[in-house]
C-alpha positions as CSV (number, residue, x, y, z in Angstrom):
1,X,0.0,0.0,0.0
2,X,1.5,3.4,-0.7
3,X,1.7,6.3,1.5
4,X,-1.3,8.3,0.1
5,X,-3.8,5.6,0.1
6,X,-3.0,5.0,3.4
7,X,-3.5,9.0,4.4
8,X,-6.5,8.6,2.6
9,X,-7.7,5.8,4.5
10,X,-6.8,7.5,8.3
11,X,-8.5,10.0,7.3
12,X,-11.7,8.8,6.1
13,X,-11.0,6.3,8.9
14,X,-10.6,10.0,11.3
15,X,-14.0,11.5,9.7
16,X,-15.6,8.5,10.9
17,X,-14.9,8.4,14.3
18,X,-15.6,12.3,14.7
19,X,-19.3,12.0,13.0
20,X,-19.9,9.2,15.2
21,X,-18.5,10.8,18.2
22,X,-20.4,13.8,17.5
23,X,-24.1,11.8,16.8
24,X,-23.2,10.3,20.6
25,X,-22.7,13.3,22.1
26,X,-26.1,14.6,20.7
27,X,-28.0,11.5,22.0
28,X,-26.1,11.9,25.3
29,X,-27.3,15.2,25.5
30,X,-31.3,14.2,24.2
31,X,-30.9,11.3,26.3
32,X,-30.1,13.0,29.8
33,X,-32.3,16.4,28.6
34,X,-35.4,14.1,28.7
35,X,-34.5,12.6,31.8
36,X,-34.3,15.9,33.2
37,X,-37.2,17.4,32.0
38,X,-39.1,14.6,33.0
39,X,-37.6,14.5,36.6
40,X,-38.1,18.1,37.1
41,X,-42.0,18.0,35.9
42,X,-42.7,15.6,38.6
43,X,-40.8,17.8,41.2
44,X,-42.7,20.5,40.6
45,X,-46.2,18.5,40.3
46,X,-46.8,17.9,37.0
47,X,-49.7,15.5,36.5
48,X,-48.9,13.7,32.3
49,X,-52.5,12.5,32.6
50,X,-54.5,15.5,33.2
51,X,-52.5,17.3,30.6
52,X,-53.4,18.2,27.0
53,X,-51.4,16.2,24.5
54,X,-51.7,19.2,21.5
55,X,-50.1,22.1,23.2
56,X,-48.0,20.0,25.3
57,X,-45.9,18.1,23.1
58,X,-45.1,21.4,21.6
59,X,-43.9,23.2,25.1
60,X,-42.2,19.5,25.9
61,X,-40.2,19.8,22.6
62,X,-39.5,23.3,23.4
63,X,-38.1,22.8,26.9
64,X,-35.9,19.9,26.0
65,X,-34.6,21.9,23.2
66,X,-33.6,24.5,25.8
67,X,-32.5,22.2,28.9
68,X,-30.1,20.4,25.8
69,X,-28.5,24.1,26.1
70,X,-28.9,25.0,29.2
71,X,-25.4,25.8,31.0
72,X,-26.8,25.1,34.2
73,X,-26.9,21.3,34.0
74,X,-24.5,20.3,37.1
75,X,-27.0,22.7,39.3
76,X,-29.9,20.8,37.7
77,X,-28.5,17.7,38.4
78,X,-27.8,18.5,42.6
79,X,-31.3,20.0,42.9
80,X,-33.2,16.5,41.3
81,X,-30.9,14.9,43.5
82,X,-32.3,17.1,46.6
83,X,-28.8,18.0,47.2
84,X,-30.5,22.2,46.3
85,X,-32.8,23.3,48.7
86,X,-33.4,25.9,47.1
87,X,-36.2,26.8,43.8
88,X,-35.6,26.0,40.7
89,X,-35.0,29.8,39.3
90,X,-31.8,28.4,37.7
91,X,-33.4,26.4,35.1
92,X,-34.9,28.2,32.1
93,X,-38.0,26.0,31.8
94,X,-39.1,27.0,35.5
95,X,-41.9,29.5,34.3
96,X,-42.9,27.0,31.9
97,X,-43.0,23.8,34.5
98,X,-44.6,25.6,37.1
99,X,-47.5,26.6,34.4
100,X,-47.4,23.0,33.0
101,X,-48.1,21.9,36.6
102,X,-50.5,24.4,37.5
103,X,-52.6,23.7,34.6
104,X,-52.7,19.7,34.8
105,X,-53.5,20.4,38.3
106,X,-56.7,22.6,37.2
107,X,-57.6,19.7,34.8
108,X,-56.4,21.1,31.6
């Protein structure tokens, strides 16, 4: 095998690994986003049942897509941990759970 088959090779072989690497990192990030959302709806009283499925998928997809960016995930973690004491102020989706939770309460 010559030399520049061989560079071509690495580094289709390099492109490889960073695509899949990157595709992980995304599902890592879906993956634990969910988990959090989830969590954090039933911390704050959310009742799935009650809710309307229409508008609520759309606010769910919207508040993964912002907990996926949020920078505040270590805090996030502590506080579904109880470790936090505190409210919940630090996550951008509070205003929206505590409205998600209020209105499932009320019976949609």
């Amino acid at each position: 095998m010559n030399m520049s088959l061989m560079q071509i090779v690495a580094a289709i072989a390099m492109v490889s690994i960073t695509v899949t690497l990157v595709f992980a990192y995304r599902k890592y990030l879906a993956t634990n986003s969910k988990r959090r959302v989830v969590t954090m709806l039933a911390a704050v009283g959310f009742v799935h049942e009650l809710a309307p499925s229409g508008d609520c998928v759309i606010l769910m997809k919207e508040a993964r897509r912002r907990c996926r960016s949020c920078a505040c995930e270590d805090v996030c973690e502590r506080w579904l941990r109880g470790d936090k004491k505190s409210s919940n102020a630090f996550c951008p989706n509070s205003a929206v759970f505590e409205a998600l939770a209020r209105y499932s309460r009320l019976g949609g």
